[in-house]
C-alpha positions in Angstrom: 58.4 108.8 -2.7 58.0 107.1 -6.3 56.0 104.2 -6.4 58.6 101.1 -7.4 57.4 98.3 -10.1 56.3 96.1 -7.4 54.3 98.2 -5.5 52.3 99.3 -8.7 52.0 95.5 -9.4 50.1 94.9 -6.4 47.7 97.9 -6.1 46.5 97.0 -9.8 46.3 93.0 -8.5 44.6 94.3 -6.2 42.2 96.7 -7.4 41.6 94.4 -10.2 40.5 91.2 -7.7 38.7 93.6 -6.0 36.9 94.3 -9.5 36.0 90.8 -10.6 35.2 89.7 -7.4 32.6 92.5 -7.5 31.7 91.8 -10.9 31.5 88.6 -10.4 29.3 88.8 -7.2 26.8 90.9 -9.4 26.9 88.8 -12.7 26.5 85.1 -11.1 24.1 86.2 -8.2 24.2 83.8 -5.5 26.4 81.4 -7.4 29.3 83.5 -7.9 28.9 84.3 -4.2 31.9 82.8 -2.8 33.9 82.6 -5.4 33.8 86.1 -5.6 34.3 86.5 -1.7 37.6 84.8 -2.2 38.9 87.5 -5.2 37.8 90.4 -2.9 39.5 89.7 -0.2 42.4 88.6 -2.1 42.7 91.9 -3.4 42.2 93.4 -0.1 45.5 91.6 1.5 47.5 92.5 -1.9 46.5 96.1 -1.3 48.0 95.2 2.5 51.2 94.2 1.1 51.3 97.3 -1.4 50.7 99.6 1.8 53.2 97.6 4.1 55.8 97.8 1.3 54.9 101.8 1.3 55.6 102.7 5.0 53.5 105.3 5.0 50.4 106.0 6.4 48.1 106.8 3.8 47.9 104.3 1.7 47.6 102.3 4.9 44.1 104.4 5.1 43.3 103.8 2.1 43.4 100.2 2.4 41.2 100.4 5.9 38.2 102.0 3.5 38.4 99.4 1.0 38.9 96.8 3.8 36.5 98.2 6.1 33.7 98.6 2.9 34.5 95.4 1.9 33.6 94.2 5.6 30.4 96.3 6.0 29.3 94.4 2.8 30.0 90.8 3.7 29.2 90.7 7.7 27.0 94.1 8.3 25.8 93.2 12.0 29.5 92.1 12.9 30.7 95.8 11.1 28.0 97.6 13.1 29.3 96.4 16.2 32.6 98.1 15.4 31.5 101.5 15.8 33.7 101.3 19.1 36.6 101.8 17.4 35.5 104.6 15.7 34.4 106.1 18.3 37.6 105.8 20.4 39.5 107.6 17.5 37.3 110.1 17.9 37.9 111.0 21.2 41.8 110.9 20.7 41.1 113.8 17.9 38.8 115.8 20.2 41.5 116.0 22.8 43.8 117.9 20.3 41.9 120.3 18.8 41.5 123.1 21.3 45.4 123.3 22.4 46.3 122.9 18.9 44.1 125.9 17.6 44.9 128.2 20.7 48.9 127.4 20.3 48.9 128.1 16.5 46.3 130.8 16.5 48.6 132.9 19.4 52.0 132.4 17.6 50.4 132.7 14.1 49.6 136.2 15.3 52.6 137.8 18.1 54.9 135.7 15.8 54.4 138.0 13.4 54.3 140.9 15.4 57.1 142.5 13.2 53.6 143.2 11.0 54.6 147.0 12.7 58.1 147.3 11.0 56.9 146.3 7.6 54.1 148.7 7.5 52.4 148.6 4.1 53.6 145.3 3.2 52.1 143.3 6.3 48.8 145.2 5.7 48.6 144.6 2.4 49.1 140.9 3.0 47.0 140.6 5.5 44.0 142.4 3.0 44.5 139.7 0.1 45.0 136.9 2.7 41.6 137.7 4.2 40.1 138.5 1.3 41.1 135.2 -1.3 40.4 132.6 1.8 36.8 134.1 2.1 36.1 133.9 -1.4 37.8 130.4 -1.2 34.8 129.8 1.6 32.1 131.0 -0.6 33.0 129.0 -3.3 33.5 125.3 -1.4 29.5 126.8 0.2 28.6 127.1 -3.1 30.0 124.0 -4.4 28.2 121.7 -1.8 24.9 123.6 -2.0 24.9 123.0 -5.8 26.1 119.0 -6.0 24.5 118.2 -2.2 26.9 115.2 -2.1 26.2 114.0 1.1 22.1 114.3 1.1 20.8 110.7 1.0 23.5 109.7 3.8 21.7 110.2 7.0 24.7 109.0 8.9 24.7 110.5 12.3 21.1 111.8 12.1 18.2 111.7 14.4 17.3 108.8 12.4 19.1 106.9 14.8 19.9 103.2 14.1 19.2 100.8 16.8 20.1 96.9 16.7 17.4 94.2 18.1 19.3 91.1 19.8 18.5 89.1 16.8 21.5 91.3 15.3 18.9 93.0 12.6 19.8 96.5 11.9 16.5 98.6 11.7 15.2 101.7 12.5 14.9 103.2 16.1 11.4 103.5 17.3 10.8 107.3 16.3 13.0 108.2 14.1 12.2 110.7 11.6 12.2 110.2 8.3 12.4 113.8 6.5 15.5 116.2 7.0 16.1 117.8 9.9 16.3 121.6 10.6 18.7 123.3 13.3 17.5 125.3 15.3 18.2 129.1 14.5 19.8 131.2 17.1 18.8 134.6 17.8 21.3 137.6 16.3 22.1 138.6 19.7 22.4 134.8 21.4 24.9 134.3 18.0 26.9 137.2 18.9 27.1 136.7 22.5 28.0 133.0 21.9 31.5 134.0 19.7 32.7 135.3 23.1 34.1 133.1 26.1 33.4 133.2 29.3 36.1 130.8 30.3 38.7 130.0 27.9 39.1 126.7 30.2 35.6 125.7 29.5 35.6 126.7 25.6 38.2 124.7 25.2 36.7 121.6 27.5 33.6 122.0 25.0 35.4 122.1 21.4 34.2 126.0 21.0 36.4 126.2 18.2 35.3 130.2 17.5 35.6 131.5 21.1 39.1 129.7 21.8 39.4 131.0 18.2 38.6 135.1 19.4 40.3 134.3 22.5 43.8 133.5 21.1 43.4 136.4 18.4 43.2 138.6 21.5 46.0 136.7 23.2 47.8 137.3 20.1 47.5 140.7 19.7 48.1 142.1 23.3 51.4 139.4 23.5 52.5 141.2 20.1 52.4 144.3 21.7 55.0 143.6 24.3 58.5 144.4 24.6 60.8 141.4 23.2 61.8 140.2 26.4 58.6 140.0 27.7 57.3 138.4 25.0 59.7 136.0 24.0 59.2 132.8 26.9 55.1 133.0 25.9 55.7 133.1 22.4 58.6 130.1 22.8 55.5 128.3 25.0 52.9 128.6 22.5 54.9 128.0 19.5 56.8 124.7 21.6 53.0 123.3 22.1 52.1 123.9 19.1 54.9 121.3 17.7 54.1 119.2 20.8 50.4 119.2 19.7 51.5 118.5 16.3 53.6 115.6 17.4 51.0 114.0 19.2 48.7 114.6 16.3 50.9 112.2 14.2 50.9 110.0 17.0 47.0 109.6 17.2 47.1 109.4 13.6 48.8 105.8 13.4 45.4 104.3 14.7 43.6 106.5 12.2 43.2 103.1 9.8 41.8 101.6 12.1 39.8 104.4 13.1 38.7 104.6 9.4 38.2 101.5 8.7 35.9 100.7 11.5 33.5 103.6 10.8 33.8 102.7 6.7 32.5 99.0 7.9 30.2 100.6 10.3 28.7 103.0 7.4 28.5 100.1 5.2 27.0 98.3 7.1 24.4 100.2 8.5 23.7 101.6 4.7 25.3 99.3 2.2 27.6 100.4 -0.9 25.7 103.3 -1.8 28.0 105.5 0.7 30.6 105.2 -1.8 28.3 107.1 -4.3 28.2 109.8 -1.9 32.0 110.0 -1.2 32.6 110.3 -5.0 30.7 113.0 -5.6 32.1 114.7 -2.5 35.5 114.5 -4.3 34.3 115.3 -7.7 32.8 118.3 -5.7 36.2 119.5 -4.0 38.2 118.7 -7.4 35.6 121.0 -9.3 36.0 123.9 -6.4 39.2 124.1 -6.8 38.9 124.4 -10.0 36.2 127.0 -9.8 38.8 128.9 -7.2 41.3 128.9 -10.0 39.7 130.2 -12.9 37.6 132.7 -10.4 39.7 134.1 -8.0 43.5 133.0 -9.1 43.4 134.0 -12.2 41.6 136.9 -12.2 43.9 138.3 -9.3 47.0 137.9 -11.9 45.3 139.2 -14.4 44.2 142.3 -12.2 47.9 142.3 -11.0 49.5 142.0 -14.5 51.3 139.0 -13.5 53.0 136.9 -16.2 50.8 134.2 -16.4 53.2 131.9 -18.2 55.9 132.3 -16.2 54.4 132.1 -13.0 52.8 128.5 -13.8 56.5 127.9 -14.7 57.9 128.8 -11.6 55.6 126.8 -9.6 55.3 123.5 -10.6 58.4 121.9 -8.6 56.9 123.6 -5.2 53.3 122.5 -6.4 54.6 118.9 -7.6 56.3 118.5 -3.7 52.9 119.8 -2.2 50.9 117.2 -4.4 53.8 113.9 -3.5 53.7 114.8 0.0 50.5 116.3 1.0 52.4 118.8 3.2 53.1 122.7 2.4 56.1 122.5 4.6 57.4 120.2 2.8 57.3 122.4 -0.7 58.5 125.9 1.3 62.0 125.6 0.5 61.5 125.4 -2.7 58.5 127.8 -3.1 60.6 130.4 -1.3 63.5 130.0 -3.9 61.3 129.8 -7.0 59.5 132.9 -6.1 62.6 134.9 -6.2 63.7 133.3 -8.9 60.7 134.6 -10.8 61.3 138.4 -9.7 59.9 138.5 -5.8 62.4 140.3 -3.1 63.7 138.2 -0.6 62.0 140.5 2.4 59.2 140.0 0.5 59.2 136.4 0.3 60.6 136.2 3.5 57.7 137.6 5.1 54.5 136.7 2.9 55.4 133.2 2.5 55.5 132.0 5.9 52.8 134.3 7.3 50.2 133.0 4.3 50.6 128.9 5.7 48.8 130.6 9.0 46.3 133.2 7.7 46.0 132.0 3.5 45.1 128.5 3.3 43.0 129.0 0.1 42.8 125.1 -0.5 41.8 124.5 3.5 39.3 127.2 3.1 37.6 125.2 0.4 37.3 121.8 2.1 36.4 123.4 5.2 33.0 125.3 4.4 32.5 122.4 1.8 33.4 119.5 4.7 31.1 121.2 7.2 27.7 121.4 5.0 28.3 117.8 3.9 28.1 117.0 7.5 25.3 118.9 8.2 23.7 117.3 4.7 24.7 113.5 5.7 23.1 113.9 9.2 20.0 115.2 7.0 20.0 118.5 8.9 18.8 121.6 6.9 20.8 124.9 7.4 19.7 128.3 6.2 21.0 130.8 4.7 21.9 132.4 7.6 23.7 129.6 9.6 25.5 128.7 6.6 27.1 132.1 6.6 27.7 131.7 10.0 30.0 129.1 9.1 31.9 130.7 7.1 32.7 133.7 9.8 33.4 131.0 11.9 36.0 129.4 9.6 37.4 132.4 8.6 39.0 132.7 12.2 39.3 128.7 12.8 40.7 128.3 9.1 43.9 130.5 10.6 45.0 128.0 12.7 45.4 125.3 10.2 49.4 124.8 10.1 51.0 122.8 6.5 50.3 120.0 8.8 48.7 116.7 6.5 45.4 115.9 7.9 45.5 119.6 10.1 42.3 120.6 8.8 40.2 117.3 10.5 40.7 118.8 13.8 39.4 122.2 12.4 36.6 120.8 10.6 35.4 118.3 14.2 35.9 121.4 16.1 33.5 123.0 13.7 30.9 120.4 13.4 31.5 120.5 17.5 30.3 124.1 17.7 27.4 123.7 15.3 26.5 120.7 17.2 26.7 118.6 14.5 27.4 114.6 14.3 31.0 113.9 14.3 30.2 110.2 12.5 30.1 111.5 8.5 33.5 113.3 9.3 35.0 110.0 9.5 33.3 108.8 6.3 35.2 111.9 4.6 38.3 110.9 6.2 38.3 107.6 4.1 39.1 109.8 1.0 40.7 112.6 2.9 44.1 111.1 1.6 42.8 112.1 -1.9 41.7 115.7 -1.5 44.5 116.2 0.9 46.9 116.4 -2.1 44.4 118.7 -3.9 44.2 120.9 -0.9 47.8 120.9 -0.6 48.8 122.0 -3.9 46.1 124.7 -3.8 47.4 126.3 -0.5 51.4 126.7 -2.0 49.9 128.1 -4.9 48.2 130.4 -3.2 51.0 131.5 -1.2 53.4 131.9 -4.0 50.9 134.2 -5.8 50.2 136.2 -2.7 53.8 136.9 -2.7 53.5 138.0 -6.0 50.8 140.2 -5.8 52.5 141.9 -2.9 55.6 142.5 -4.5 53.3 143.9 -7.4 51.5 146.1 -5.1 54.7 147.4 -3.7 56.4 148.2 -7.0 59.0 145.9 -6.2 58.6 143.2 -8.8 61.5 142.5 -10.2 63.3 145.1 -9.2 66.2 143.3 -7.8 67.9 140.0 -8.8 67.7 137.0 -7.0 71.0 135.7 -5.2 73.4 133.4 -7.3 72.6 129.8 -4.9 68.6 130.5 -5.7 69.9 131.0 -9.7 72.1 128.1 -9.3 69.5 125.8 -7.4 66.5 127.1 -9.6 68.3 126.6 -12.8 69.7 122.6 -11.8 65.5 122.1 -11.8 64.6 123.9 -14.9 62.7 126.6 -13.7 61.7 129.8 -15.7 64.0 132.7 -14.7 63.1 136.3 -14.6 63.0 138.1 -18.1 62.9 141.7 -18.3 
């Protein structure tokens, strides 16, 4: 959806109250105070009226941070006290995740349990898919280590804030004021924890890796039945994993208020100097990605032989859809078409496609490992080496389960910070610019997918070697797109 005249009219009113009002407040001191209370807040209900004229919810989000900042700033003890709110969100998320990553996990895997008729191909797949989203881990560990956007944040830490009944936010009695280090577990404790005992109980207690091993077996023996067999389970799984999804985007509608009660809580409790953590975590993510692209993408079409060109060509309409929307289901139409416009064979594209929005989320993969250690960095918790790279085994089987869902990846990264016993508060302070990496992540995962199914058809020696049906010529040609050239 294009943003009309009128709507651009009143995010820049907006942003630019919000601006002077600051500016204002900073330049006059005390004596610009209200005055510049008044422009703040007027910008604040024109950014309401640019998000109610939207009808969507994201931008209503986005106007819950700057809202809920803007209260943190002005009443801090009242914002504390709306932690509640937060807190209740929370709880509706937690009650998702473990259905939702058992349901997707199981029919990710025994839906494709063709992966036995296609032979070489499924294998092959499954080899680039497992190794690009690993890499894609590595580097969003990497990126987090190096720019340690959210140390200095000690949201959620033992630090723990108390408030006296004179309303006076100050330090609980205790509290430590150096970094934290969790507590290592043994090898053998570690391997003996991926492993469930009761698949109720893992899933009771957000243990995102066993329900994670358990629905990979799940998957794998259901797979391996006859059709008839198979077919009500797989129905099951794959019709709660649509209800889960449904109820998802039901719980997300009190998200901004969600978000902006933990934005005025953070605020609050730590003043503006949140938001300089929150840039950098985007900065961060943008500069991953772009470290992914130039690292892995790149070098995989140039080890492939792929026309670099062309295939940028082919997939800027999918990528564009992916970006608008934030949704990879969204731009699979048109990423299927494009792809064998530019040379890939239908079977191929049939079956790489949809099995990489299960097992190759590289763009997930990236805020995931990168989401997690700025959790464990904002709680000022240290993690080795070692429990870092635990994370990233863990989230190469949680990561799976992320559908082209917007906002799918929350559930994985609270299951996460579940497991590693890690405060859920700093995920909500990452979900108050989630709406802006979302489209990042988003265009990363298509692009990803499309290439996979080039690198496939590559690997096969089937590039090109058929032409594309006349509707995908006809519909690719109405949008422009580069065509194959022998």
């Amino acid at each position: 959806m294009r943003l009309q005249k009128q709507e651009i009219g009143f995010l820049a009113a907006g942003m630019i109250l919000l601006a002077c009002g600051t500016m204002l407040r900073l330049l006059e001191g005390p004596s610009g105070q209200v005055a510049g209370l008044s422009l703040r807040w007027a910008g604040v209900l024109l950014l309401m009226v640019f998000a109610v004229r939207r009808k969507s919810l994201t931008p209503w989000i986005f106007v819950a941070m700057v809202a809920g900042a803007e209260l943190g700033f002005d009443a801090p003890h009242f914002a504390v006290g709306l932690r509640v709110f937060s807190d209740i969100f929370l709880r509706l998320i937690k009650t998702i995740v473990g259905p939702l990553i058992l349901a997707t996990l199981i029919s990710g895997i025994a839906g494709h349990g063709d992966l036995k008729s296609v032979g070489r191909m499924g294998l092959k797949s499954l080899v680039y898919f497992e190794v690009v989203t690993t890499l894609a881990l590595v580097i969003g560990l990497v990126a987090i280590n190096w720019s340690k956007a959210g140390v200095g944040l000690n949201v959620g830490s033992p630090a723990v804030i108390a408030q006296t009944s004179a309303g006076a936010v100050v330090p609980a009695a205790g509290a430590a004021s150096s970094a934290t280090t969790a507590q290592p577990m043994r090898w053998d404790e570690l391997l003996l924890h991926v492993f469930p005992e009761n698949i109720a109980k893992s899933i009771a207690e957000g243990q995102i890796l066993q329900v994670s091993v358990f629905a990979i077996f799940f998957g794998i023996a259901l797979a391996t039945l006859p059709d008839a067999k198979q077919a009500p389970v797989l129905r099951l799984t794959e019709s709660l994993s649509e209800v889960m999804f449904r109820f998802t985007n039901v719980i997300m509608y009190f998200a901004p208020v969600g978000v902006g009660a933990a934005m005025a809580y953070t605020v609050g409790q730590m003043g503006l100097g949140v938001l300089v953590n929150l840039g950098k975590l985007v900065l961060t993510y943008y500069g991953a990605l772009a470290g992914l692209g130039l690292l892995v993408l790149l070098p995989v079409m140039l080890l492939f032989r792929i026309p670099v060109r062309g295939f940028l060509a082919a997939i800027v309409e999918p990528a564009s859809i992916a970006f608008a929307t934030s949704a990879s289901e969204a731009a699979l139409p048109r990423a299927m078409e494009s792809m064998e416009a530019f040379g890939v064979p239908r079977k191929i594209v049939a079956f790489v496609i949809p099995a990489g929005y299960s097992f190759n989320m590289d763009g997930a993969a990236v805020y995931l490992t990168l989401g997690a250690v700025f959790v464990a960095q904002a709680a000022g918790m240290h993690l080795g080496l070692g429990q870092q790279l635990v994370i990233v085994f863990m989230l190469m089987l949680a990561s799976k389960g992320v559908s082209g869902v917007p906002r799918a990846t929350l559930m994985v990264l609270m299951a996460t910070a579940a497991t590693l016993h890690l405060p859920a508060e700093p995920i909500f302070v990452i979900l108050g610019v989630d709406a802006l990496m979302d489209m990042g992540r988003t265009t990363v995962n298509v692009v990803g997918n499309c290439l996979a199914s080039v690198v496939v058809a590559k690997w096969e020696g089937e590039f090109r070697s058929e032409l594309p049906s006349l509707s995908v010529v006809e519909g690719v040609a109405q949008e422009g797109i580069l065509l194959i050239s022998k």
